[in-house]
N, C-alpha and C positions, 0 to 999 in steps of 0.2 A: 615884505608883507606876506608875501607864499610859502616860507618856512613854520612849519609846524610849532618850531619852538617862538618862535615870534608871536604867531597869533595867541598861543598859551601865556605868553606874556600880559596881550592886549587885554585879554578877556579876562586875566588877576587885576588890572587894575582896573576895567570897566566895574571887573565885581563890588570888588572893594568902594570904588567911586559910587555905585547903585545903593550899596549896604548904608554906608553914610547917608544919603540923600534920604535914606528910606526912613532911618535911625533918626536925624533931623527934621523930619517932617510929622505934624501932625496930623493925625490920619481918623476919620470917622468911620462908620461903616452902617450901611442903607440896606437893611435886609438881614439883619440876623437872622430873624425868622428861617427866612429861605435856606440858610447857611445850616440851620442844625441838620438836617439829618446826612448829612454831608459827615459833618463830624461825628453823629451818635451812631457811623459806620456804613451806611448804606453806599454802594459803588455808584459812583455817580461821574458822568461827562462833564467838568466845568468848561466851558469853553468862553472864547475871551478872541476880541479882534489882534491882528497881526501888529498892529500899532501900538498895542497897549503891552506886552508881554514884557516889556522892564517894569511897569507898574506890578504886575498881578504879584509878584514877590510879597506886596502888601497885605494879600492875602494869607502867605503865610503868619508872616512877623502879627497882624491882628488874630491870629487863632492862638498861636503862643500864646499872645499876651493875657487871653483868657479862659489858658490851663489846657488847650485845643491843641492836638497836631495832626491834620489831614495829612495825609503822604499820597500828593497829586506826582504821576509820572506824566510827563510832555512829552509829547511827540514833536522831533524835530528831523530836518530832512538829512539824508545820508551827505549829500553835499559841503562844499567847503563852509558854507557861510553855515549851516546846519550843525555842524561839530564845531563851529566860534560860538551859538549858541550852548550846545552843549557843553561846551568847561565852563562857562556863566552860570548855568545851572549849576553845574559841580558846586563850583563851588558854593553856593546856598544849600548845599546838600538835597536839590531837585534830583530828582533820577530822570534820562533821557530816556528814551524811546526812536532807535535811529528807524528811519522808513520815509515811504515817498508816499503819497496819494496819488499818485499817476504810475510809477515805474514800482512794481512790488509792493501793490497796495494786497494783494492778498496778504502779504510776510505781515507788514504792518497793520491788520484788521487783527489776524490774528495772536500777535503780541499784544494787541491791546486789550483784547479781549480774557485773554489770560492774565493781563493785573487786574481787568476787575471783577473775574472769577476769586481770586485771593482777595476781594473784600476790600481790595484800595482803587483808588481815584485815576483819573485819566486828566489829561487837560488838553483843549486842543485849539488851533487856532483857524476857524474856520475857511479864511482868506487866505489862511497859509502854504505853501513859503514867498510866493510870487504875487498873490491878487487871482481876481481884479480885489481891489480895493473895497472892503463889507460887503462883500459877494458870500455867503454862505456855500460849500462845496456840500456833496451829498453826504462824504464820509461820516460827519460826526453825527448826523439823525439815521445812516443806515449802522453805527457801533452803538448808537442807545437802540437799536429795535433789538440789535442779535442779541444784547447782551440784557435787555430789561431792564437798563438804567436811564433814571431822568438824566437830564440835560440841565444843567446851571450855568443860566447867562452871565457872566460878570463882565465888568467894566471898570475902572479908575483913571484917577484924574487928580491932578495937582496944579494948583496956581500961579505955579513961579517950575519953567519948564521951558525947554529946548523943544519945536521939531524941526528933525531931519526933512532933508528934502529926500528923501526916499519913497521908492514905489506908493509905501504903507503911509506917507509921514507921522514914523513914528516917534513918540514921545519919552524925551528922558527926564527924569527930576533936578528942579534946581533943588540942594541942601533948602532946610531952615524956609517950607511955607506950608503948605495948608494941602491935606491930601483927604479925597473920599474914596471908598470901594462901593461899590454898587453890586449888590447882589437880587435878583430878578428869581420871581418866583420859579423851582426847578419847570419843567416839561418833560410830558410821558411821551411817547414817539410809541406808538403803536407798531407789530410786528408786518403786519400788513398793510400796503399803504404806507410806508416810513417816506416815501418821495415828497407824501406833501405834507409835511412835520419842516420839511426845509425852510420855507419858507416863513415859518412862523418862529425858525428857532433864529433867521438872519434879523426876523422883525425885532422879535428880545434884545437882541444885544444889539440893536441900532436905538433901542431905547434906552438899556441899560449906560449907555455909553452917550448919548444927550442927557440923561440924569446927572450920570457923573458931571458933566460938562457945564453944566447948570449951574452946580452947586459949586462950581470953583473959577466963577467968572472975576 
């Protein structure tokens, strides 16, 4: 399981297994609204619980499917488990963003800031890589102050679904049920004062995320 070419394995058939599940599920979406100016180009923060990041793919495959391609980069951690995320990404043709929020969080503000200087998307997981668990960290309300972009709460949820018992427990798709995305109206994060943007932006997507939840009891 420590070999490189192993985990490149795991993470082609996770992908693949994700793609299917994703493919066979029918999927709504809560928030169009919210979602356009996302797509009519404006750089925007989506951000999305630690738990949910095999859903958000649903995000893209519904912007496809209506003529849409947002090109969200994720930031994922330098670490092992961090680069098993990123060839999952790979292969949905996600771009990573390797960096830490603790250890070379300058490196990684600054990467991030430079994709959405070029007019593309960021996504980020606020809890992420560790917890605590729907804990909002500071980073992604202090990358919308520097860089002027709102902040988009997403959330999703499917009906028929595995959780792990992990830190996050996070959630994978069963194939063949019933899927919604939840998209929450974006959030400005003022340049001054971005600290207490935190807590409203951990409130969003604790809502976002009881929507989804809701609607696929």
């Amino acid at each position: 399981m420590q070999r490189p070419a192993v985990q490149r394995g795991i993470a082609w058939l996770l992908a693949r297994y994700i793609g299917f599940a994703m493919r066979s599920t029918r999927w709504t979406l809560q928030g169009e609204a919210h979602l356009a100016p996302v797509v009519a180009g404006t750089p925007s923060v989506v951000a999305f619980w630690h738990e949910r990041l095999p859903l958000i793919f649903a995000l893209e495959r519904l912007a496809r499917a209506r003529g849409m391609a947002p090109r969200v980069h994720v930031l994922v951690s330098r670490h092992r488990d961090g680069r098993f995320i990123g060839a999952v990404l790979r292969a949905f043709d996600v771009p990573a963003v390797y960096g830490s929020s603790s250890k070379g969080g300058v490196a990684s503000l600054r990467a991030l800031l430079a994709v959405l200087a070029r007019g593309e998307h960021v996504g980020l997981t606020p809890d992420g890589p560790r917890g605590p668990r729907r804990r909002a960290a500071a980073g992604v309300a202090q990358l919308a102050a520097l860089a002027g972009a709102p902040v988009l709460p997403c959330a999703a949820q499917t009906n028929r679904r595995i959780v792990l018992r992990s830190w996050d427990r996070m959630v994978l798709p069963l194939p063949f049920g019933r899927g919604v995305l939840v998209c929450a109206p974006p959030l400005t994060v003022p340049r001054q004062g971005w600290r207490e943007s935190g807590p409203l932006i951990e409130a969003a997507l604790i809502a976002a995320t009881e929507q989804a939840d809701r609607a696929c009891v």
